[in-house]
C-alpha positions in Angstrom: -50.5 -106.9 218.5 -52.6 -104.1 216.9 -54.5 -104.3 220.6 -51.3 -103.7 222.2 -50.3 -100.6 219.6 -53.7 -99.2 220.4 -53.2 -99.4 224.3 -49.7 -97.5 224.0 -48.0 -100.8 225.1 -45.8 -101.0 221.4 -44.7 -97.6 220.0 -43.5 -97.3 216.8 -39.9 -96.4 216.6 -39.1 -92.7 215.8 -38.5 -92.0 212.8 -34.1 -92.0 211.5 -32.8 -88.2 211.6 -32.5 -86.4 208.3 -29.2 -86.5 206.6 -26.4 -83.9 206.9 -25.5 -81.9 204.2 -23.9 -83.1 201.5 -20.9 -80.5 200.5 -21.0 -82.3 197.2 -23.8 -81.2 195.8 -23.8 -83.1 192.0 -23.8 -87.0 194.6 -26.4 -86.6 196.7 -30.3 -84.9 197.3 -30.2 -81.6 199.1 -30.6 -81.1 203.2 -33.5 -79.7 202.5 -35.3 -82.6 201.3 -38.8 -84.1 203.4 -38.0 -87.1 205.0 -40.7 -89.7 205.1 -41.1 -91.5 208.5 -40.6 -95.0 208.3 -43.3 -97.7 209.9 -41.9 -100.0 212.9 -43.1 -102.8 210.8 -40.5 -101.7 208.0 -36.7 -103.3 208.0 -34.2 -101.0 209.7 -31.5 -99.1 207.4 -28.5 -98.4 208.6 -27.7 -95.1 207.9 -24.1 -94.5 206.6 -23.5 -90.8 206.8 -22.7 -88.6 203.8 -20.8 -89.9 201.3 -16.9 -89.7 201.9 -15.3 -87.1 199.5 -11.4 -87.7 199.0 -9.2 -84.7 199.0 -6.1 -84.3 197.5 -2.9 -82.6 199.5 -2.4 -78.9 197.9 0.8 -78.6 195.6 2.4 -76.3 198.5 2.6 -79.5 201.2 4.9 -81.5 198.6 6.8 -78.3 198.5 7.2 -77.9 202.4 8.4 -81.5 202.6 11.3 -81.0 199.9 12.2 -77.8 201.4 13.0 -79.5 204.6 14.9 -82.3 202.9 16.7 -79.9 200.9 17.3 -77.8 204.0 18.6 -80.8 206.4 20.8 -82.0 203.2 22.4 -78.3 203.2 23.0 -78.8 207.1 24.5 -81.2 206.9 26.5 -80.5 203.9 27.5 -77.3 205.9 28.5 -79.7 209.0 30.9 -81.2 207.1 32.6 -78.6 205.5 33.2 -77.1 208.8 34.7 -80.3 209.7 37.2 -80.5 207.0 37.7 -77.0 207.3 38.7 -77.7 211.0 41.1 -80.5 210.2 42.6 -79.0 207.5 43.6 -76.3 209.3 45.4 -78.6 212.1 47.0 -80.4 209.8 48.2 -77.6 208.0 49.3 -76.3 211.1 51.9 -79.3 211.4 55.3 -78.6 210.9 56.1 -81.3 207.6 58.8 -81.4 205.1 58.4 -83.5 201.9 61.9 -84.3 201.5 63.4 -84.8 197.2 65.0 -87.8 198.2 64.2 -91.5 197.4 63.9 -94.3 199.9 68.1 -94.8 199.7 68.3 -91.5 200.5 69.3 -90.2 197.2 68.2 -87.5 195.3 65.4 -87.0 193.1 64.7 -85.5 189.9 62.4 -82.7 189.1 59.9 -84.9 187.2 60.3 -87.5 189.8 59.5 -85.6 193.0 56.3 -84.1 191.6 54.8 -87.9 191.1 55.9 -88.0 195.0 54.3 -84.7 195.9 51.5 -85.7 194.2 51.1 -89.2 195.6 51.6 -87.2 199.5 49.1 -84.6 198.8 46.4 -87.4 198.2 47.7 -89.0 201.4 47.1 -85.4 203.3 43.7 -85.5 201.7 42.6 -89.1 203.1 44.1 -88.8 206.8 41.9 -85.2 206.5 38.7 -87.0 205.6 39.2 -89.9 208.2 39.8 -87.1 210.7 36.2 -85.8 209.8 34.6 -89.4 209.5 32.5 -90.9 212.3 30.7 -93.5 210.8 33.3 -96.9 212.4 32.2 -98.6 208.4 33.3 -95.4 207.0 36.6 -95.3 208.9 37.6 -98.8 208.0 37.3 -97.7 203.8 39.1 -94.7 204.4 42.2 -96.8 206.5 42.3 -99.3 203.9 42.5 -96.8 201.0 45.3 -94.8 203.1 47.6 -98.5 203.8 47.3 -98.3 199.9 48.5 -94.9 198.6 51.5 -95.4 201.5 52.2 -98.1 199.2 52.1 -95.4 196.2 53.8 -93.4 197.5 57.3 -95.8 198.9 56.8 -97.4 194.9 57.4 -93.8 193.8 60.0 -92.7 196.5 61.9 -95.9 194.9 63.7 -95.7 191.2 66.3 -98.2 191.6 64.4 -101.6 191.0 65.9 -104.9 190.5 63.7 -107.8 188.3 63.3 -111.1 189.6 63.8 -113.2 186.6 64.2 -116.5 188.1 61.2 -118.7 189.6 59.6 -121.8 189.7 55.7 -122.8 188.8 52.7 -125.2 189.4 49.7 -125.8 188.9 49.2 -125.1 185.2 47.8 -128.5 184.9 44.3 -129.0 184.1 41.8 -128.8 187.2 44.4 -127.4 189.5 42.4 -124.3 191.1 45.7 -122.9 192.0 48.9 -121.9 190.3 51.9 -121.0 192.4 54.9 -119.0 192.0 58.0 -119.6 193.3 61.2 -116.8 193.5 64.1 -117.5 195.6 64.7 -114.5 197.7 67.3 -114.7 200.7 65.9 -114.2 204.2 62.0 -113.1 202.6 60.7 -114.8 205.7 62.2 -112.0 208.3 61.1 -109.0 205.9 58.3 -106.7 207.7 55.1 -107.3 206.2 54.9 -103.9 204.4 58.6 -104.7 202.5 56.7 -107.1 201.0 53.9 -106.6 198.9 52.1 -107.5 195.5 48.7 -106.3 193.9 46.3 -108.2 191.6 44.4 -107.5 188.4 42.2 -109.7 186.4 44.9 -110.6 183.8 48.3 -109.2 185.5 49.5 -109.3 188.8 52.8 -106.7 190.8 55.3 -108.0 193.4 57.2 -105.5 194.9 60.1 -106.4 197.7 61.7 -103.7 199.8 65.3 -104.2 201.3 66.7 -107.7 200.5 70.4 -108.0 201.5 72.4 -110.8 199.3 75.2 -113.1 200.7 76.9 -111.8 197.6 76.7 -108.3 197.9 76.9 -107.3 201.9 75.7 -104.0 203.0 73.8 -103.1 200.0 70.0 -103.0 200.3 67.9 -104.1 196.8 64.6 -103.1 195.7 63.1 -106.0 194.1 60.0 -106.1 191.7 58.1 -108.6 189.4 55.3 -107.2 187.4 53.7 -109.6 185.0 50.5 -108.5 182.9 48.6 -110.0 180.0 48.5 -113.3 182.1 47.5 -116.6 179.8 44.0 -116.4 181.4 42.3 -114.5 184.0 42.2 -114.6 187.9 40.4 -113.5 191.0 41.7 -110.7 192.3 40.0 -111.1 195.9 41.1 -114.7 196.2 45.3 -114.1 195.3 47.4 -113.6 197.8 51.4 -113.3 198.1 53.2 -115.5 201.6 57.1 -115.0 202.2 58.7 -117.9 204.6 62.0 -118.5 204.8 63.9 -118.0 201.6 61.3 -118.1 199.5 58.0 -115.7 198.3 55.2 -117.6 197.2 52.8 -116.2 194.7 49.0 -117.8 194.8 46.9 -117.0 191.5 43.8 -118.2 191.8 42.5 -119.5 188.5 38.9 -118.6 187.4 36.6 -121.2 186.9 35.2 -121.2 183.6 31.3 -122.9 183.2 32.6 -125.3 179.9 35.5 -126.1 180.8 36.6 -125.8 184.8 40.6 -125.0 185.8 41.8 -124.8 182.6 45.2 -125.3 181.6 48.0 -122.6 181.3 50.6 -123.1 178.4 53.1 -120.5 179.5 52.4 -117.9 182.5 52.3 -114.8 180.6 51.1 -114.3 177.0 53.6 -111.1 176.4 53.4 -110.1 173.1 50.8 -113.4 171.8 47.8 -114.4 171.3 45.5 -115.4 174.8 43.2 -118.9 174.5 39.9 -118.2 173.4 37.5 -117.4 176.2 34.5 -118.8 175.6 31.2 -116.5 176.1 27.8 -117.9 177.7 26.1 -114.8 177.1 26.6 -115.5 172.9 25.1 -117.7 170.5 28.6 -118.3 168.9 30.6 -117.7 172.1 31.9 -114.5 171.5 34.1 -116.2 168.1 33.1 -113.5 165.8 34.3 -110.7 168.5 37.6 -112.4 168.7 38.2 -112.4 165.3 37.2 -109.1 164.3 39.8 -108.7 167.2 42.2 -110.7 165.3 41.8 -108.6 162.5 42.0 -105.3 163.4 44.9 -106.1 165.1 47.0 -107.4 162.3 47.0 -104.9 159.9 49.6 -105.0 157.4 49.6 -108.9 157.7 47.4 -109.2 154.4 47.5 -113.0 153.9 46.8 -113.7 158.1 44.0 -111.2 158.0 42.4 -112.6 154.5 42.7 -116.5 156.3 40.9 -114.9 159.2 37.9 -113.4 157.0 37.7 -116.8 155.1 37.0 -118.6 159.1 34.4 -115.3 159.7 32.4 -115.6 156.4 32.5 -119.9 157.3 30.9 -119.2 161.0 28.9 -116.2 159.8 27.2 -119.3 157.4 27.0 -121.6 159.9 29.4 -124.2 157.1 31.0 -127.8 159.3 34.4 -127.1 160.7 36.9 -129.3 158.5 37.6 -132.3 160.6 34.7 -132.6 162.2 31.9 -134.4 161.4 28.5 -132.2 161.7 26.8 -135.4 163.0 26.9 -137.1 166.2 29.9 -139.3 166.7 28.7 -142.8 167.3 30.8 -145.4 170.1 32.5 -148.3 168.7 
């Protein structure tokens, strides 16, 4: 091999190129540095380059980007008020007259047509936004909201309400999902479906029935409405639901479904003035029985011999003491 070096038929590979300059000058040697030259019979290195220095984005770029954000927000703010703008003009344009009268046609108070005004300007104020929405989501929120304040605003246009005192009930048994109400009212199945409606709550529910003409009384037109709150325990809202057919309205209250204990049973329909059932509480070590009584408490004041049995049961569970009547060990089977 040495032969061949000497007779120029190896060459020693040239020797790597200096290094560029390193802008960071604490990291790495200066350019300036002598290089050595490396024999052919030494193990290549890979040279790597200079040392890769990260640099951070100047405070200004952040600045530029919220600028723009803050600039296409104000756009489009500015897009929209031009919209409603717009529409409110047209609208205002329309020739409308709010008349005082109710939905008999009779007159209305002072105090009475201003919750009707009222309930029409926020009317004027949803067709105006839906005029300005494009979004098809968007649309469908604002249509719902306006088929509900028209309902508003016919429950305030009418004064002269009649109850329905009379019905019939099921369901209140145990593990029936489903209590149902039952109110007689002649020739509910030929209503339109916007004379008869009904709203839900978590404890209370409202049935309202527009225009119901009685064998009894021809030619008269009656307003009928049901509106029953502090129910005996709660409900789904989304899962209720009010069906008229024939002569009859049927009520659906969908019971909740409580973890311990399933459909529960309902003692009466409403609790009115009463106590509710206890409503037992995962989310407590003592289910939420303490809360209930300081309930209980507060609410009876004046009733010093109630409230002093009630703090006698507080300071018993507070001590974690056996309830009377039942043993504190496991019952054993016969």
């Amino acid at each position: 091999m040495k032969d061949l070096e000497q007779k120029g038929a190896l060459k020693a590979p040239p020797p790597p190129p200096p290094p560029a300059c390193n802008p960071v000058a604490s990291c790495a040697p200066s350019c300036h540095a002598e290089v050595r030259a490396e024999s052919w019979m030494e193990p290549d290195v890979d040279w790597e380059g200079p040392p890769k220095v990260v640099t951070e984005l100047p405070a200004w770029a952040g600045a530029e980007e919220e600028a723009a954000d803050e600039e296409s927000a104000e756009d489009i703010r500015r897009l929209v008020a031009e919209s409603y703008t717009i529409a409110k003009k047209t609208m205002d344009g329309e020739a409308t007259v709010l008349e005082a009268v109710d939905v008999d046609g009779y007159g209305l108070d002072r105090s009475q047509f201003d919750l009707v005004e009222e309930a029409d300007e926020d009317l004027k104020e949803l067709r105006i936004l839906l005029q300005c929405c494009t979004r098809q989501e968007n649309r469908t929120r604002l249509q719902r909201a306006l088929s509900e304040f028209e309902v508003k605003l016919r429950v305030r246009r009418t004064w002269a309400w009649f109850p329905l005192t009379r019905y019939e009930w099921a369901g209140f048994e145990y593990e029936s999902p489903i209590i149902k109400l039952d109110f007689k009212v002649p020739g509910a199945g030929n209503l339109p479906c916007q004379d008869v409606h009904c709203d839900f709550g978590t404890d209370w529910f409202d049935l309202k029935v527009w225009n119901v003409a009685w064998p009894e009384d021809p030619g008269v037109m009656y307003h009928h409405r049901v509106k029953k709150t502090r129910l005996m325990r709660d409900i789904e809202p989304a899962k209720s639901f009010v069906k008229a057919l024939g002569d009859h309205i049927y009520v659906h209250l969908q019971k909740v479904l409580e973890p311990r204990h399933g459909y529960c049973a309902w003692p009466d329909l409403a609790a009115g003035k009463g106590r509710k059932p206890f409503k037992y509480c995962e989310e407590k070590g003592d289910g939420g029985l303490m809360d209930f009584l300081e309930g209980e408490y507060e609410k009876h004041e004046g009733f010093d011999g109630f409230r002093k049995d009630i703090g006698k049961a507080m300071e018993k569970i507070h001590r974690c003491e056996p309830i009377p009547g039942i043993p504190d060990t496991p019952m054993e089977d016969d």
